[in-house]
KEDO-936331 format. One record per atom (N, C-alpha, C, O): residue number from 1; atom name; x negated, y negated, z negated. Coordinates in pm, 1 decimal. Each point is the difference from the previous one (the first is absolute). Layout:
KEDO-936331
NUM, CA, X, Y, Z
...
This chain:
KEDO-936331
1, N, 4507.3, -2843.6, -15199.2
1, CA, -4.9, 119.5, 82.9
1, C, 109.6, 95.8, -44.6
1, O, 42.0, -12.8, -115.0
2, N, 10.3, 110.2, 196.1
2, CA, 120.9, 42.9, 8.0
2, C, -77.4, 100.2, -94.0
2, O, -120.8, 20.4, 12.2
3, N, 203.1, 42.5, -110.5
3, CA, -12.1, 140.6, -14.5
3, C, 67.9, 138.9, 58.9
3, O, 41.9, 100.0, -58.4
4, N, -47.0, -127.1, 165.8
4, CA, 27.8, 102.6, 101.4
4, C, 2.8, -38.0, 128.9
4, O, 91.8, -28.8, 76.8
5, N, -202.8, 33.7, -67.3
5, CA, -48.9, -83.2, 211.6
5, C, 40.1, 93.1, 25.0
5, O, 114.8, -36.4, 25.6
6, N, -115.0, 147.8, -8.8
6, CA, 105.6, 118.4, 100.0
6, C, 106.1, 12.1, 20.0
6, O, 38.2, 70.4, 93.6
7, N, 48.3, -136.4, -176.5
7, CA, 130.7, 5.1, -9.6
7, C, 58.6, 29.2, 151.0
7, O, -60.1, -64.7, 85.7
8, N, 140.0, 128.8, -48.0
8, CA, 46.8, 19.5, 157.9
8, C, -74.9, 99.1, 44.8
8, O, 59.5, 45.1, 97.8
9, N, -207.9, 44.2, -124.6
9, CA, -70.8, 83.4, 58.2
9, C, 49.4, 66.8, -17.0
9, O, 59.2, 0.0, -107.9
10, N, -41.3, 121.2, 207.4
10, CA, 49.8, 123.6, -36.5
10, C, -104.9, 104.4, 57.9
10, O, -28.1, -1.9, 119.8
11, N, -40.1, 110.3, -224.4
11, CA, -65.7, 77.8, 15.4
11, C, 3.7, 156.5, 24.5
11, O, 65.8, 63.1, -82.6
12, N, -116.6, -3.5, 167.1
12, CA, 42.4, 165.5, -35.0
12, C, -98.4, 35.4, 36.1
12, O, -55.2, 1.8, 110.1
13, N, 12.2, 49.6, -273.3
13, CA, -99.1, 119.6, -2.5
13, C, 5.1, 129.9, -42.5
13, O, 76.0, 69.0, -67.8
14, N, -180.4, -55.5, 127.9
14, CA, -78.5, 190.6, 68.5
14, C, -75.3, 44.2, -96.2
14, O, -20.7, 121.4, -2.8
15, N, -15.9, -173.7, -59.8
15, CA, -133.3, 57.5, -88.3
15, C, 22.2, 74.2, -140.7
15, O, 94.3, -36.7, -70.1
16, N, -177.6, 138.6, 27.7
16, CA, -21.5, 22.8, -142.1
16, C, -99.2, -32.1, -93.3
16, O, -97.3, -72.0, 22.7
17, N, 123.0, 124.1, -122.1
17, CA, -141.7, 13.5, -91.8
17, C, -29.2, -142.6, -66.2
17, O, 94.9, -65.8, -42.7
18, N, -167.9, 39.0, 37.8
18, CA, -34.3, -132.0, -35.4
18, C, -62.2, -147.1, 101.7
18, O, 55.8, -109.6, -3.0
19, N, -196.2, 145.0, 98.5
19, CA, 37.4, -120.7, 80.1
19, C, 93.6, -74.9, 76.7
19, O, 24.3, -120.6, -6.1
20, N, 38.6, 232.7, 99.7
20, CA, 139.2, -82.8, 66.4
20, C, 99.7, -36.2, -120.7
20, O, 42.6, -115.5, -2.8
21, N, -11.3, 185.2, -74.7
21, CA, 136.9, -47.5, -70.4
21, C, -49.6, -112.5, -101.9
21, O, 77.8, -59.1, -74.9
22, N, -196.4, 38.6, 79.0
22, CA, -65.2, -170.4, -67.6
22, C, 38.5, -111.4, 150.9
22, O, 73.8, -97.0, 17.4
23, N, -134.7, 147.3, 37.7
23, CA, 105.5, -109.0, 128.7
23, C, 81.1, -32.1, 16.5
23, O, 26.9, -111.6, 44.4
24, N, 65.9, 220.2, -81.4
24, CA, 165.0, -25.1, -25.5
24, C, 11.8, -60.9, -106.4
24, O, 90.1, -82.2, -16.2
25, N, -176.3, 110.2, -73.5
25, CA, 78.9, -96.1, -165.9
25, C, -71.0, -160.7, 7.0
25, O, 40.6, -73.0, -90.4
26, N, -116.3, 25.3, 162.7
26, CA, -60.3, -85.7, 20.2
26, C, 145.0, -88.0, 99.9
26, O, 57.1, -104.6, -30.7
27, N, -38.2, 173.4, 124.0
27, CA, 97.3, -49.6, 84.9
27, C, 151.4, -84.3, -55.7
27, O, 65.5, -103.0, 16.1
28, N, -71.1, 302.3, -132.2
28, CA, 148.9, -91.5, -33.4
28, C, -8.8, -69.6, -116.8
28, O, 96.8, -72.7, -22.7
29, N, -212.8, 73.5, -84.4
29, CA, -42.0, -93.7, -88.6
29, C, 12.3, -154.3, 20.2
29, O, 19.5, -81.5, -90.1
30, N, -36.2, 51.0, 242.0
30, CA, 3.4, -117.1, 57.6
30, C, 122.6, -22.5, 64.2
30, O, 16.3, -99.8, 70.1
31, N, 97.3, 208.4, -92.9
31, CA, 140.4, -69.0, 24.9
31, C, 32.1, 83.5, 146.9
31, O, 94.5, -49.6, 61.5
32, N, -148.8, 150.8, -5.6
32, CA, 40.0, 42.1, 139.4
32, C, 103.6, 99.7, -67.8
32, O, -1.4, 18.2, -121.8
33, N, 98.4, 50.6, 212.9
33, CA, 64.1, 96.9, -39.0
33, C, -79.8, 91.2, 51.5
33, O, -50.5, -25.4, 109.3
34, N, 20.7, 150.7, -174.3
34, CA, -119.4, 82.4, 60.7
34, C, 114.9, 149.7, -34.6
34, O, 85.2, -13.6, -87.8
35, N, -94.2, 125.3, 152.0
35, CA, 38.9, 90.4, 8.7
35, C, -108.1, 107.3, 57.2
35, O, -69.5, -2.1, 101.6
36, N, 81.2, 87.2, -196.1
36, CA, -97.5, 79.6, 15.7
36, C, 42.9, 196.8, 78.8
36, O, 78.4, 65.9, -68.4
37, N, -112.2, -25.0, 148.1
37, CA, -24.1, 89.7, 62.6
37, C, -41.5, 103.2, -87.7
37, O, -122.6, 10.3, -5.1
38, N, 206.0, 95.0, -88.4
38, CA, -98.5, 75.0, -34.4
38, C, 116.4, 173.2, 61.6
38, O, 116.9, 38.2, 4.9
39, N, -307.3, 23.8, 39.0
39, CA, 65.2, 202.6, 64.3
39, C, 112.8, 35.1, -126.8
39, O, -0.1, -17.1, -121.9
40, N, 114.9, 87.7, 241.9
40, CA, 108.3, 61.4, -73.4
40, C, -67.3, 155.5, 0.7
40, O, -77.3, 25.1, 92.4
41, N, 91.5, 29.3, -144.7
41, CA, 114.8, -2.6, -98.4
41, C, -48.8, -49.2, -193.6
41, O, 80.4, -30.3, -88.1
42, N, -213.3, 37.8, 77.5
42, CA, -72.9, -9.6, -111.8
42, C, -32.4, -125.3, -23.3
42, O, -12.2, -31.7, -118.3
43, N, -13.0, -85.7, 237.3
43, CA, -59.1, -137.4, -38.6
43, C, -137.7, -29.9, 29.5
43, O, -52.0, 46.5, 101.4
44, N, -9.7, -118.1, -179.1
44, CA, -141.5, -74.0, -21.1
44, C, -34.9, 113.4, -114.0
44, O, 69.1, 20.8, -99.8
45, N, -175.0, 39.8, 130.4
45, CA, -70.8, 90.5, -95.7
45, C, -27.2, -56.7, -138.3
45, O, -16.2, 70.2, -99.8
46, N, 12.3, -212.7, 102.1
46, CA, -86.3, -21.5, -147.6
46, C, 162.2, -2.5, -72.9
46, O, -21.4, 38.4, -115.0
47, N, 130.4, -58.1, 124.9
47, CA, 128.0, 8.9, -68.8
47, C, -47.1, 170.3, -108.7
47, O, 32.7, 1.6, -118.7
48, N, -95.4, 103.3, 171.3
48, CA, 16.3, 94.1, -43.9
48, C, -139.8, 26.2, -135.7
48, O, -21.7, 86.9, -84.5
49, N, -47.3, -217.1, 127.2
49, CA, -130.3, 44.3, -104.0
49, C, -4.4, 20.5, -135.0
49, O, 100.7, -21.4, -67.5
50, N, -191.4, 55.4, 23.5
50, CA, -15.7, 25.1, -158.2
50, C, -149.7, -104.9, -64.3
50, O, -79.6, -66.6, 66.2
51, N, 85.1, 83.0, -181.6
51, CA, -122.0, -41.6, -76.7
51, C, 3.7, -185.8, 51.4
51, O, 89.0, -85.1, 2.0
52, N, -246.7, 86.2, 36.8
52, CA, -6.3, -169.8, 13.4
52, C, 111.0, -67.4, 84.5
52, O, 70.0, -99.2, -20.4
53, N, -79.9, 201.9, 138.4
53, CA, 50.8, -23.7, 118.7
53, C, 199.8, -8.8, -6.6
53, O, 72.5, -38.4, 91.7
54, N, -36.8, 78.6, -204.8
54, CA, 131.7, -8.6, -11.5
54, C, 60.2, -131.9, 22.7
54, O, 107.9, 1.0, 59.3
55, N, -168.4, -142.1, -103.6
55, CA, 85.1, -88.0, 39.6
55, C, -35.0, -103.7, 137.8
55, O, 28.6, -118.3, 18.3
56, N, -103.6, 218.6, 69.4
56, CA, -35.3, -28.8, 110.4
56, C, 113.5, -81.2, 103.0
56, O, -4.8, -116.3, 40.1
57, N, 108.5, 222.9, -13.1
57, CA, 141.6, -51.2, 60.3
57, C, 34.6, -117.5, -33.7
57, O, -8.5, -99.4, 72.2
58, N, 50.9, 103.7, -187.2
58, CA, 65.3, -131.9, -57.6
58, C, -93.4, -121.3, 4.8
58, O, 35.5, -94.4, 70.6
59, N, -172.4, 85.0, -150.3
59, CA, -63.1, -106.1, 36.8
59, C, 2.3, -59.3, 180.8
59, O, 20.5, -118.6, 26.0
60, N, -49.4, 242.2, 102.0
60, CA, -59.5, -72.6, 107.5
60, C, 113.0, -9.9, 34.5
60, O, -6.5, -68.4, 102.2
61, N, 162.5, 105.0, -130.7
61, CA, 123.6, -18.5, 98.4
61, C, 105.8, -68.5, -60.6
61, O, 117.0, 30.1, 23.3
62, N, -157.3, -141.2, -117.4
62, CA, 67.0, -70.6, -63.1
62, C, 56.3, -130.5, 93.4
62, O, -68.7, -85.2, 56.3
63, N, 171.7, 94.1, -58.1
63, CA, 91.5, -80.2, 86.1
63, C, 4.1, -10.2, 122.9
63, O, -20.3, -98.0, 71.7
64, N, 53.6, 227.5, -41.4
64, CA, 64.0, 36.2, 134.6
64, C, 45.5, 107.8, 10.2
64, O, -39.5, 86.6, -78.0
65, N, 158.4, -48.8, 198.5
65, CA, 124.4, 73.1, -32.4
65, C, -120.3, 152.9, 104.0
65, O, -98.7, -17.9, 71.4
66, N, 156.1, 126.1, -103.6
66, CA, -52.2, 96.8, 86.7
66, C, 131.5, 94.9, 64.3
66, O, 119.1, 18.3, -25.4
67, N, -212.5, 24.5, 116.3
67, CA, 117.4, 80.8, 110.1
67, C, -142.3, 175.7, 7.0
67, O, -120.5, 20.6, 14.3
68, N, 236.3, 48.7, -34.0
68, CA, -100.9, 140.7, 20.0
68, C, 61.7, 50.4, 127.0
68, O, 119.4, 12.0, 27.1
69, N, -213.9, 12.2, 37.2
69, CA, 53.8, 17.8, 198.3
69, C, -64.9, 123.8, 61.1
69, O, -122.5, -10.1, -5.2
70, N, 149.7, 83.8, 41.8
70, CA, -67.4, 114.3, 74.0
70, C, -19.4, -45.2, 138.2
70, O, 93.6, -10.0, 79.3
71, N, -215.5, -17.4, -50.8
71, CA, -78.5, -62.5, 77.5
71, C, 2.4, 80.0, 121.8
71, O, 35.5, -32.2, 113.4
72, N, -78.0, 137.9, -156.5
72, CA, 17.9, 125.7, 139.0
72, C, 120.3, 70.1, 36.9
72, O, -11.9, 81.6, 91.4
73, N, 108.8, -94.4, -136.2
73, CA, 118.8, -14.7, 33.3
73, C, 83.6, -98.6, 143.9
73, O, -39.7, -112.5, 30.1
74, N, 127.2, 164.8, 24.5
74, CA, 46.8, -96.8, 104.0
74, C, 127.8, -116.6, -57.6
74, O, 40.2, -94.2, 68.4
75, N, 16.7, 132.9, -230.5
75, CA, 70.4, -88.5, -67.9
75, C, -86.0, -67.3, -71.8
75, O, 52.2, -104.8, -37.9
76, N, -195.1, 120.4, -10.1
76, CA, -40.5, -135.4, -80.6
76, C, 4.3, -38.4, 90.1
76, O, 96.5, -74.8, 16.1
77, N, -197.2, 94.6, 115.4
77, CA, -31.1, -113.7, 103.3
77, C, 85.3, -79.7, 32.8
77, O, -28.2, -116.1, 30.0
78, N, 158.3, 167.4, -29.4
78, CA, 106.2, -81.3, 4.1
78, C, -2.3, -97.2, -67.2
78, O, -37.7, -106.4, 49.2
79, N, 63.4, 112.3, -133.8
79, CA, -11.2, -122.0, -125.9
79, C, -77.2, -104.2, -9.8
79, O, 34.0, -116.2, -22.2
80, N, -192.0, 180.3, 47.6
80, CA, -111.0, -57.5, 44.7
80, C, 71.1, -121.6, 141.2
80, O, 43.0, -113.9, 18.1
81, N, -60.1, 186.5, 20.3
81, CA, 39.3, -100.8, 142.3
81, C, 129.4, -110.5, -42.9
81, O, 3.4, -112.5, 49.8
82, N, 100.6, 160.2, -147.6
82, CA, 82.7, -98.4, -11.9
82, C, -77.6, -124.5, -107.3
82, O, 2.8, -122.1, 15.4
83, N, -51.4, 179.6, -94.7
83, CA, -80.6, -128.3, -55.6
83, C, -65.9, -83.1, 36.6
83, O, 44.3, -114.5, 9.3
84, N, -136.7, 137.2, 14.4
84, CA, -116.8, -33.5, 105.9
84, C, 47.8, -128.6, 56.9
84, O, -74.3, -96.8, -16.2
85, N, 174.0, 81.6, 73.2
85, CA, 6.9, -119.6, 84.2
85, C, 67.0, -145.5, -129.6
85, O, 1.3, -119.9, 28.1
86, N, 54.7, 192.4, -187.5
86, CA, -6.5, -127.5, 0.9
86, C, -131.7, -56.1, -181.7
86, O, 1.5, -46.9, -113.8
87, N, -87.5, 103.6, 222.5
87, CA, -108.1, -7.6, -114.4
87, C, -109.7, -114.9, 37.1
87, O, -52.1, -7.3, 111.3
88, N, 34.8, -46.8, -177.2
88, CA, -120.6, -85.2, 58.5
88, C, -129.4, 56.5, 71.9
88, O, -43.6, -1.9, 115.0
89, N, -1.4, 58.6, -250.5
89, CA, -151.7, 80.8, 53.4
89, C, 19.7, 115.5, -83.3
89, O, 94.6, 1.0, -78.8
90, N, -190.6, 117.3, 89.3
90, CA, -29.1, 137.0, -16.4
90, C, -116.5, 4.7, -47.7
90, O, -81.3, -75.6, 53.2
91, N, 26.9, 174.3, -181.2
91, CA, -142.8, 17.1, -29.4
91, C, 2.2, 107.9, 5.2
91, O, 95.2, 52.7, -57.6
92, N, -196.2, 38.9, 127.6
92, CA, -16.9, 106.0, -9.0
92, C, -176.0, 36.4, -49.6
92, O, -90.6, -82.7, -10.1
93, N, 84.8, 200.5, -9.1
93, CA, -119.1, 52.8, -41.8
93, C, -145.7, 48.0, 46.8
93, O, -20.9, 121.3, 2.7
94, N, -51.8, -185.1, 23.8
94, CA, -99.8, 30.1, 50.5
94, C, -101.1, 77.2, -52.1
94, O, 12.2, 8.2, -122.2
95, N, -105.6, 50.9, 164.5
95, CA, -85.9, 102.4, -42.4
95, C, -116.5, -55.8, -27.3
95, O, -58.6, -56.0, 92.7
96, N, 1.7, 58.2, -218.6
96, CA, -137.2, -35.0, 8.5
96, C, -109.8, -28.8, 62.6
96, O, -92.7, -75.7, -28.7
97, N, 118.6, 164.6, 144.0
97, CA, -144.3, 4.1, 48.5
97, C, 61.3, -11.8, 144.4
97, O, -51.9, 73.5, 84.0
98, N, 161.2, -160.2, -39.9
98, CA, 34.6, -73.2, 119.7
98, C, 148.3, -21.6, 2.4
98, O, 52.0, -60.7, 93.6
């Protein structure tokens, strides 16, 4: 068995915190190129934590490249839209309770 059945996937994710960006490290653990989505101008919140939570970032976003994008902006979207088409699939974040 290959150690990297993904090889060729290409991923772009949306998510923070810890469940989505375990999706992402799962993804590219298995060889996808995964690129991660994180709000400009500051990032993924857990980059900024303290105490337990300090090596939060690094553990869930280990091996994959990130892009910080201002989402509500009419130039991230830009960007957004130029990627997008040559990505395989997209994970984004869903809410607990739907």
């Amino acid at each position: 068995m290959s150690a990297t059945p993904l090889a060729g996937i290409k991923v772009l994710g949306f998510s923070q915190t810890v469940r989505g960006p375990t999706a992402g490290l799962v993804f590219a653990e298995l060889g996808a190129d995964a690129v991660k989505v994180e709000p400009a101008p500051k990032g993924d919140h857990t980059r900024g934590l303290g105490g337990f939570g300090a090596s939060f970032f690094g553990a869930f976003n280990r091996n994959k490249r990130s892009l910080a994008v201002d989402l509500k902006r009419e130039e991230g979207q830009a960007v957004i839209r130029r990627l997008v088409p040559t990505r395989t699939t997209a994970a984004s974040p869903k809410s607990a309770s739907g």
